[in-house]
OpenMM code with the backbone's topology and positions (N, CA, C; nanometers):
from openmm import Vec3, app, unit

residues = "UNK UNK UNK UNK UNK UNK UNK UNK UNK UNK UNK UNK UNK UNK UNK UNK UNK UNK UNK UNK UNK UNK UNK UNK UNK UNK UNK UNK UNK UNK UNK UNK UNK UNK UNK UNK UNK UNK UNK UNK UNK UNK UNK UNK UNK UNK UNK UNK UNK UNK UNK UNK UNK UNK UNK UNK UNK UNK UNK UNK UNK UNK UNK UNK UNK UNK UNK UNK UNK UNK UNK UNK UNK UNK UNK UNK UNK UNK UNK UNK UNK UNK UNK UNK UNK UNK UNK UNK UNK UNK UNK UNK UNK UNK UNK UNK UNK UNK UNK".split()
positions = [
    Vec3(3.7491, -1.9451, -8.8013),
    Vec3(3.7887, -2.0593, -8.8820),
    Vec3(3.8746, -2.1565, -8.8013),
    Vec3(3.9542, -2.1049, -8.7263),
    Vec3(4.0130, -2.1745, -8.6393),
    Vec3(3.9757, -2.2692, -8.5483),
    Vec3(3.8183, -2.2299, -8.4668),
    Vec3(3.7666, -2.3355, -8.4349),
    Vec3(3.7381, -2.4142, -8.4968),
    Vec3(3.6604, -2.3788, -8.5956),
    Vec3(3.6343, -2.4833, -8.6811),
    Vec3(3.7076, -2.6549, -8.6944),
    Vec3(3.8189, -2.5555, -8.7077),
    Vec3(3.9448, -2.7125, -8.7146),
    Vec3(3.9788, -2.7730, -8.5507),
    Vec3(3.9498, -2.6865, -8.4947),
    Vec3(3.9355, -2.7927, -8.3426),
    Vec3(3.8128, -2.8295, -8.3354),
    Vec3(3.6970, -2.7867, -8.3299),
    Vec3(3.6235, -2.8900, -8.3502),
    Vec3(3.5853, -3.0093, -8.3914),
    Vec3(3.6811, -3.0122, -8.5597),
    Vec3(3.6786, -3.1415, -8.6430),
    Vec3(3.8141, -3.2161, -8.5590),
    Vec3(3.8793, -3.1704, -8.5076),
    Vec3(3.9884, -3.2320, -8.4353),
    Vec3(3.9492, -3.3170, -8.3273),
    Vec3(3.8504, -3.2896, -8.2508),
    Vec3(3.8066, -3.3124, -8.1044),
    Vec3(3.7140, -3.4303, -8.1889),
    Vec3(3.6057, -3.3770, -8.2738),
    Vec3(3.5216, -3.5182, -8.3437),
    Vec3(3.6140, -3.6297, -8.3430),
    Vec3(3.6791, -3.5834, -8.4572),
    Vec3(3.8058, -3.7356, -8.4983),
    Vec3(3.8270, -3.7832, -8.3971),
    Vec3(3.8795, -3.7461, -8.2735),
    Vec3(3.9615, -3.8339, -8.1808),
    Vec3(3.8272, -3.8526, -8.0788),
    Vec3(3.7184, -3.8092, -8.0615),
    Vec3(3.6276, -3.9272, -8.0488),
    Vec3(3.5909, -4.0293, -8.0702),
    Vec3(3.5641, -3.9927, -8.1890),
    Vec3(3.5198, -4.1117, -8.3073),
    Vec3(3.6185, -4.2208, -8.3613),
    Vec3(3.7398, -4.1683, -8.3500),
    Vec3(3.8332, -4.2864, -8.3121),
    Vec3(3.8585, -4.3941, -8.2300),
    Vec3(3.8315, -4.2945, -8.0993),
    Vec3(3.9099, -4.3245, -7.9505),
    Vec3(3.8574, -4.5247, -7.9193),
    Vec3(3.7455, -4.5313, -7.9588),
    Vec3(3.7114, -4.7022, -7.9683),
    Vec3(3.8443, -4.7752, -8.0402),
    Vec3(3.8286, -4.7518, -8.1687),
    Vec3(3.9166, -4.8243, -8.2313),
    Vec3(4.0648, -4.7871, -8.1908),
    Vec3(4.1339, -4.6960, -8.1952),
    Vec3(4.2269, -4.6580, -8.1241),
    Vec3(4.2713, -4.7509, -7.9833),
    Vec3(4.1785, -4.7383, -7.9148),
    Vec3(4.1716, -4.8685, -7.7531),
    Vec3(4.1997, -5.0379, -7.8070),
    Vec3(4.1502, -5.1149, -7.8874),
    Vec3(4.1501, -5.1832, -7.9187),
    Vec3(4.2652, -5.2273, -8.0123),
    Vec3(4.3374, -5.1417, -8.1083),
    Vec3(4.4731, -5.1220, -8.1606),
    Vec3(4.5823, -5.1248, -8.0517),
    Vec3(4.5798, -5.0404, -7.9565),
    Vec3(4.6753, -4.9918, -7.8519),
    Vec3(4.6931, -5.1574, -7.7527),
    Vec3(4.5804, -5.2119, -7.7278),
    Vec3(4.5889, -5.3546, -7.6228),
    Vec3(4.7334, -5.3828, -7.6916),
    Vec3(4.7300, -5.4613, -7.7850),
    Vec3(4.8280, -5.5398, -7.8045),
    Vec3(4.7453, -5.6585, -7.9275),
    Vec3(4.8386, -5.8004, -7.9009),
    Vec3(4.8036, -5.8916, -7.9821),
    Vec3(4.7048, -5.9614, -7.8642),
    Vec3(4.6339, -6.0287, -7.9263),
    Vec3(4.5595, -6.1334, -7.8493),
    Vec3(4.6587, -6.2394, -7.8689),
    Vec3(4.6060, -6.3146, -7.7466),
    Vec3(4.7065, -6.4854, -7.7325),
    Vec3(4.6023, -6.5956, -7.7394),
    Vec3(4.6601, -6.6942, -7.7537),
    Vec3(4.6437, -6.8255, -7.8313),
    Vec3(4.5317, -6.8769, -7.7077),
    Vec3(4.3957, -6.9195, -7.7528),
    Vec3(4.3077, -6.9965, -7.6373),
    Vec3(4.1983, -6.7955, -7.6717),
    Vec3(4.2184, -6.7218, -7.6618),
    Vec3(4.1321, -6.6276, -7.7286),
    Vec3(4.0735, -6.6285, -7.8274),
    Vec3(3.9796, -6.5041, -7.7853),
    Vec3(3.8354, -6.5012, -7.9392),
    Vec3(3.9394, -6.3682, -7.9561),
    Vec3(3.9335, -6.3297, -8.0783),
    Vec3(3.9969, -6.2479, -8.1607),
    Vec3(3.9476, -6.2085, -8.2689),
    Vec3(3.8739, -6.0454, -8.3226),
    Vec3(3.8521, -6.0517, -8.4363),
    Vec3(3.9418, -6.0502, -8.5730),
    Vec3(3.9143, -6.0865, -8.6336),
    Vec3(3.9851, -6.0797, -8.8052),
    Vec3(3.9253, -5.9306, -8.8880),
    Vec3(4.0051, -5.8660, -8.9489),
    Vec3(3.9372, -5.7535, -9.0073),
    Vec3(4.0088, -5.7525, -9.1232),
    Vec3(3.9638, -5.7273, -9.2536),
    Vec3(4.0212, -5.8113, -9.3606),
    Vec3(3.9755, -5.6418, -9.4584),
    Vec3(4.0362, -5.6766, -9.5916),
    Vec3(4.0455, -5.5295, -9.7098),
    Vec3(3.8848, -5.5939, -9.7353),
    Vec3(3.8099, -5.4912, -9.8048),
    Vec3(3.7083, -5.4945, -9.8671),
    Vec3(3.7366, -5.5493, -10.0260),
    Vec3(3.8477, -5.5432, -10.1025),
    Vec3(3.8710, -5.6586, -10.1649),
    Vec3(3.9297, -5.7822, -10.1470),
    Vec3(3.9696, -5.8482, -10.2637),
    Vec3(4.0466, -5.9988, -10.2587),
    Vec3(3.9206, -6.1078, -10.1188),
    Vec3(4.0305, -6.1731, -10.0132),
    Vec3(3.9405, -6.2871, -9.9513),
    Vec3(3.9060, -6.1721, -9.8478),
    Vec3(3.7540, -6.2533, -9.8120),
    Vec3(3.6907, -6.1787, -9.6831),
    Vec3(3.7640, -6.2667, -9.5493),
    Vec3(3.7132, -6.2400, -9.4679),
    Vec3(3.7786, -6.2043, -9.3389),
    Vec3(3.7351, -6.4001, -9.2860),
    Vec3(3.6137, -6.4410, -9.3414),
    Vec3(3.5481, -6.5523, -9.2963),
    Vec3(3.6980, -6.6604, -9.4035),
    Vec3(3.7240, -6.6157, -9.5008),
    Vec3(3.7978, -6.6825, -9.5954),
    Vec3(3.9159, -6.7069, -9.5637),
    Vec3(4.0024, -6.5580, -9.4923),
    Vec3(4.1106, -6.5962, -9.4213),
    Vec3(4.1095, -6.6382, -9.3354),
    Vec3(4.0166, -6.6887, -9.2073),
    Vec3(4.0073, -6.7786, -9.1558),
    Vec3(4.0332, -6.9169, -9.1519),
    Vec3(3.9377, -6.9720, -9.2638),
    Vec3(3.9582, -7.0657, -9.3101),
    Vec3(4.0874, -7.1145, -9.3679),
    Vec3(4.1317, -7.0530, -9.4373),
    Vec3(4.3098, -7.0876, -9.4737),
    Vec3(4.4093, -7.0608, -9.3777),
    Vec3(4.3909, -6.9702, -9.2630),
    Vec3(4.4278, -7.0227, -9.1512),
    Vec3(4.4547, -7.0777, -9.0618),
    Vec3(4.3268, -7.1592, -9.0799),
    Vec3(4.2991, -7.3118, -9.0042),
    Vec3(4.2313, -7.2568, -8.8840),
    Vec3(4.1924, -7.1629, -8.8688),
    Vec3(4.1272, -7.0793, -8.7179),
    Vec3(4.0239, -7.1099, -8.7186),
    Vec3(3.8951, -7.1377, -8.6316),
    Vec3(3.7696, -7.1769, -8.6410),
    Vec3(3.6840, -7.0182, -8.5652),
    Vec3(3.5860, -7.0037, -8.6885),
    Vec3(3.4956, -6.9105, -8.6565),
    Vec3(3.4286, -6.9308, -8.4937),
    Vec3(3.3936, -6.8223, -8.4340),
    Vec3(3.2996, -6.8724, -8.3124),
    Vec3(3.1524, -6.8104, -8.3383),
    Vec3(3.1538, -6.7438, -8.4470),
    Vec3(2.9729, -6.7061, -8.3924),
    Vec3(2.9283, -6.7618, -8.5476),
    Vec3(2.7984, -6.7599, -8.5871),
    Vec3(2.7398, -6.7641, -8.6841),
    Vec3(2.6984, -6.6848, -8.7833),
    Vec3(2.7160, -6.5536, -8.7164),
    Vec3(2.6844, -6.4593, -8.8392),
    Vec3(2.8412, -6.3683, -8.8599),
    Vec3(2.8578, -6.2861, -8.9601),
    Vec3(2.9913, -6.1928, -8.9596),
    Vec3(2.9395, -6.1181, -9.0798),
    Vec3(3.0799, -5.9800, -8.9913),
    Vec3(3.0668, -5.8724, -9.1043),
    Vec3(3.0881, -5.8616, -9.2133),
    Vec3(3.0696, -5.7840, -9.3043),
    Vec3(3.1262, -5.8320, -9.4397),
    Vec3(3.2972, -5.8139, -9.4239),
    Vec3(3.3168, -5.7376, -9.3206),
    Vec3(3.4961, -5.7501, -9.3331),
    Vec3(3.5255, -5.7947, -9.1979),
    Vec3(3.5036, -5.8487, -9.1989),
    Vec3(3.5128, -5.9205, -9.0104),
    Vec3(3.4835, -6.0309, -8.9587),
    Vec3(3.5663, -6.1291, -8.9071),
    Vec3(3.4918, -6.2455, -8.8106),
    Vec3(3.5874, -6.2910, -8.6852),
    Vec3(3.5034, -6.2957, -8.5685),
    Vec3(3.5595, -6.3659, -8.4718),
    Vec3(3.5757, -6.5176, -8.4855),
    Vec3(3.7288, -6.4798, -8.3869),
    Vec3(3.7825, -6.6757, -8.4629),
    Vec3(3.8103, -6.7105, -8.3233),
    Vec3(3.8843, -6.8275, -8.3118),
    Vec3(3.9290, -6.8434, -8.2037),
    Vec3(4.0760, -6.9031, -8.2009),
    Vec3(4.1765, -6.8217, -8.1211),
    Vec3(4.3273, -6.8146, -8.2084),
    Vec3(4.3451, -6.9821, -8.0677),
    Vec3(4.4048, -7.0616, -8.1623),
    Vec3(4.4243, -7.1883, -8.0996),
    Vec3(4.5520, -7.2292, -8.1018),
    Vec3(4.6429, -7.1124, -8.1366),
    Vec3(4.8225, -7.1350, -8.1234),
    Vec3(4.8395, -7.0390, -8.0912),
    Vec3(4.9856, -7.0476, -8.1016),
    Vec3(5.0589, -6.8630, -8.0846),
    Vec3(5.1105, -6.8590, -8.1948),
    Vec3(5.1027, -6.9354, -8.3151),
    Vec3(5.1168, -6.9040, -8.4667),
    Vec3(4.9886, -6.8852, -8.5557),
    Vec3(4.8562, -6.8557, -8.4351),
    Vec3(4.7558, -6.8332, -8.5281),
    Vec3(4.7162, -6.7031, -8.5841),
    Vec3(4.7777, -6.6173, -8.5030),
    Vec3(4.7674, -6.4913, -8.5427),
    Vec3(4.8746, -6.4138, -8.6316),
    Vec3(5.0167, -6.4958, -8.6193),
    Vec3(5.1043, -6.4386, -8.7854),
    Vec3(5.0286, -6.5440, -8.9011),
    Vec3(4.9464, -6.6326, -8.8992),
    Vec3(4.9292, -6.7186, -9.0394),
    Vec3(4.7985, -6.6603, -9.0649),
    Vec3(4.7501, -6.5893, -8.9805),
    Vec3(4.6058, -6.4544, -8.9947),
    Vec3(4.6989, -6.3586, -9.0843),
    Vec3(4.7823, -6.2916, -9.0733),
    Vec3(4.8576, -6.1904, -9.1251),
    Vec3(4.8662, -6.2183, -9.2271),
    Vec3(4.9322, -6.3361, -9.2708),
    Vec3(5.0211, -6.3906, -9.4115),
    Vec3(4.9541, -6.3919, -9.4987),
    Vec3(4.7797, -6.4343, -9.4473),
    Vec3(4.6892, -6.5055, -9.4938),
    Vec3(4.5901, -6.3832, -9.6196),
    Vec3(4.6184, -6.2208, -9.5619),
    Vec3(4.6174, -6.0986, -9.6061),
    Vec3(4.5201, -6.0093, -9.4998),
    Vec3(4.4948, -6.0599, -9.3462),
    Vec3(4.4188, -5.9683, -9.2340),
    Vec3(4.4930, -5.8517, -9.2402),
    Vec3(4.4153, -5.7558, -9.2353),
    Vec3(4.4749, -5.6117, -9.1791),
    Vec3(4.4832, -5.6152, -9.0731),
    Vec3(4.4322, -5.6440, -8.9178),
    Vec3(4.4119, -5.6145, -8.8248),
    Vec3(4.3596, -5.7471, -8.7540),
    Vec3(4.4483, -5.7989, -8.6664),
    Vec3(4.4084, -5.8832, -8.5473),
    Vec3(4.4030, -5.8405, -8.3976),
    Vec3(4.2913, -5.8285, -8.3613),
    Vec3(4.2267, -5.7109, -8.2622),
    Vec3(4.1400, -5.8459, -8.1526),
    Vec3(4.1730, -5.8111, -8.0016),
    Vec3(4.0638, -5.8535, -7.9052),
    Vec3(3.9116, -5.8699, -7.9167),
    Vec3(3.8698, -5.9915, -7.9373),
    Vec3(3.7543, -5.9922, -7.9828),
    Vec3(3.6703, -5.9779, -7.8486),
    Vec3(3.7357, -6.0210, -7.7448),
    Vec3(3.6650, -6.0403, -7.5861),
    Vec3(3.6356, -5.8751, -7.6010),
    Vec3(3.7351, -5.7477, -7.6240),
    Vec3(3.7107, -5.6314, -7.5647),
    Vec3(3.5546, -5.5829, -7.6815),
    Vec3(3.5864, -5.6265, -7.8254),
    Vec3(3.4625, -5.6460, -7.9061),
    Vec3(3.3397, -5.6559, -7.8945),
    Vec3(3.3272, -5.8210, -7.8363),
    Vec3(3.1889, -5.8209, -7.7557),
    Vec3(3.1649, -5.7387, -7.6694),
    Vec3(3.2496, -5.6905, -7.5506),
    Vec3(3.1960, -5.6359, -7.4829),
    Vec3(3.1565, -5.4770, -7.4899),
    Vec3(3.2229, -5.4024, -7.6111),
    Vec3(3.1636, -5.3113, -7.7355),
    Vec3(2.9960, -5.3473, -7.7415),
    Vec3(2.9730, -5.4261, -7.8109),
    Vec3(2.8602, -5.4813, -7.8750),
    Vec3(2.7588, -5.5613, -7.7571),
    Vec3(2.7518, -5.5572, -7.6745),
    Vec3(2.7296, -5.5745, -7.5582),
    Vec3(2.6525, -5.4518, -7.4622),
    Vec3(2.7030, -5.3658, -7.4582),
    Vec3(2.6627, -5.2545, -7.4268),
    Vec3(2.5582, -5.1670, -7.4644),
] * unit.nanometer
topology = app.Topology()
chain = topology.addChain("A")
for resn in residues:
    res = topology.addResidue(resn, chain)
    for name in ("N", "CA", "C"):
        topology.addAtom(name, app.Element.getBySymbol(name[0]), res)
């Protein structure tokens, strides 16, 4: 039984270890693509954008997600305020999705 629970231990922190990397960077800075990752209720992620004043860069997005492009160094606390969970490197993203 004991393995058992290291096994599910070793999964998790696989299956983390992406998102985990991308948490750990830091904040992105101002002149960066940056994703937005927003609650599955209230505004989506394209919405807090917009009341942000941040401009989307691609054309399509997730239902809880969009790359913006942070154009201050107050664009990413008025992402926060705005109700984002998570303002994350969108450069390290693409290159996720890229691969």
């Amino acid at each position: 039984m004991q393995n058992v629970f290291l096994i599910l231990a070793a999964a998790a922190i696989v299956l983390c270890s992406p998102a985990l990397m991308l948490v750990a960077e830091g904040r992105p800075l101002a002149g960066e693509v940056a994703l937005v990752i927003a609650p599955p209720w209230g505004k989506s992620a394209a919405e807090i954008a917009a009341s942000s004043e941040v401009q989307e860069v691609t054309p399509e997005r997730a239902p809880m997600g969009a790359l913006v492009l942070l154009e201050s160094p107050r664009s990413v606390d008025r992402l926060y305020s705005q109700g984002a969970w998570l303002v994350v490197n969108g450069r390290k993203i693409l290159e996720l999705c890229a691969k």
